[in-house]
N, C-alpha and C positions, 0 to 999 in steps of 0.2 A: 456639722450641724445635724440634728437627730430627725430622723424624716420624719416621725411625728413630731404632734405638740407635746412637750415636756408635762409629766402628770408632778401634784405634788407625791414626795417619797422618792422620788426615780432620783437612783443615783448614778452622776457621772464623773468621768474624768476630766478636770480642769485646768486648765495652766491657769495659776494667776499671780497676777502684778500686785507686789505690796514691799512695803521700807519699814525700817525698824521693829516692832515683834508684831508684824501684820504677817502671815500667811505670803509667799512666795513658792511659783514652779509647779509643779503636777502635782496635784492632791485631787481625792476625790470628795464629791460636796453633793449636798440632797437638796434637790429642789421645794424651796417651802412657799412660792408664790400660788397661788389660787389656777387652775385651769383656765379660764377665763381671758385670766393677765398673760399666760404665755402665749399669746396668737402674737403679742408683742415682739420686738426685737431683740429683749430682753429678758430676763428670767431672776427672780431673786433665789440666793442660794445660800445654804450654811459650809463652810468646810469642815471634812472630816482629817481628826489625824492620832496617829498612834503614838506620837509625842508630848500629846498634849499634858499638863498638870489635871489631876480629875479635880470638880468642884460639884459641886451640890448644882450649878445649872448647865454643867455637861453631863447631858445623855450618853452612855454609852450603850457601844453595839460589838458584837462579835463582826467583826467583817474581814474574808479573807483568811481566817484563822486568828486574828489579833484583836485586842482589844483594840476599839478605836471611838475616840470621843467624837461629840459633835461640839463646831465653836461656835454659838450664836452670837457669841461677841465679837464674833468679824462676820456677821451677813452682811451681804452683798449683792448689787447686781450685774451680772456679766453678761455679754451679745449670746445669746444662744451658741453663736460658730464658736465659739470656746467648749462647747459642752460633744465630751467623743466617748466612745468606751461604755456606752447605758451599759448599766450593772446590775441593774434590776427595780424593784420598786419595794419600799419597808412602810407605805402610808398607813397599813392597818397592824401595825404593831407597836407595842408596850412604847419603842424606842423613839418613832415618829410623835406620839401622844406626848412624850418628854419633852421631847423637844420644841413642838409649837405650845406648852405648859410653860418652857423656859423665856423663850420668845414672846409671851403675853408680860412675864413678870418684864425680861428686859427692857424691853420697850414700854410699860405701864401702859397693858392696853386692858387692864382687867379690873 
């Protein structure tokens, strides 16, 4: 678990639990819940991955040297003690902007 509170942008590494074409295993995923919300036990997350099919509402990022998409169509939320490995924080760029832009359409919050 990350001795701070998770910021949104802060990317980490996450094992996670998923069946048929849901996300399974280590991948790393960015925190898109609000500051506020993570004093919780929990944390909502996007995963990121450099397999993914691109689409008009994954974001991508350079990360690690690789392209790597974000899926907002498996957010999620995991216990914090799943989140290892802070990788840094992307909340003030282009890529972060995308993706809570994606996340408004997905969810029809706009």
């Amino acid at each position: 678990m990350p001795a701070e509170i998770p910021r949104p942008g802060d990317i980490y590494r996450v094992s996670l639990e998923g069946t048929g074409h849901i996300l399974r295993g280590p991948h790393y995923a960015v925190v898109v819940s609000d500051e506020p919300f993570n004093y919780l036990s929990t944390v909502v997350i996007v995963p990121l991955s450099t397999g993914a099919r691109p689409a008009t509402f994954r974001p991508e990022l350079t990360f690690h040297g690789k392209v790597t998409r974000a899926l907002p169509d498996q957010i999620r939320a995991v216990d914090k003690r799943r989140l290892k490995d802070f990788q840094g924080n992307v909340a003030s760029t282009s890529f972060f902007m995308a993706l809570q832009a994606s996340l408004q359409d997905l969810l029809a919050l706009n």
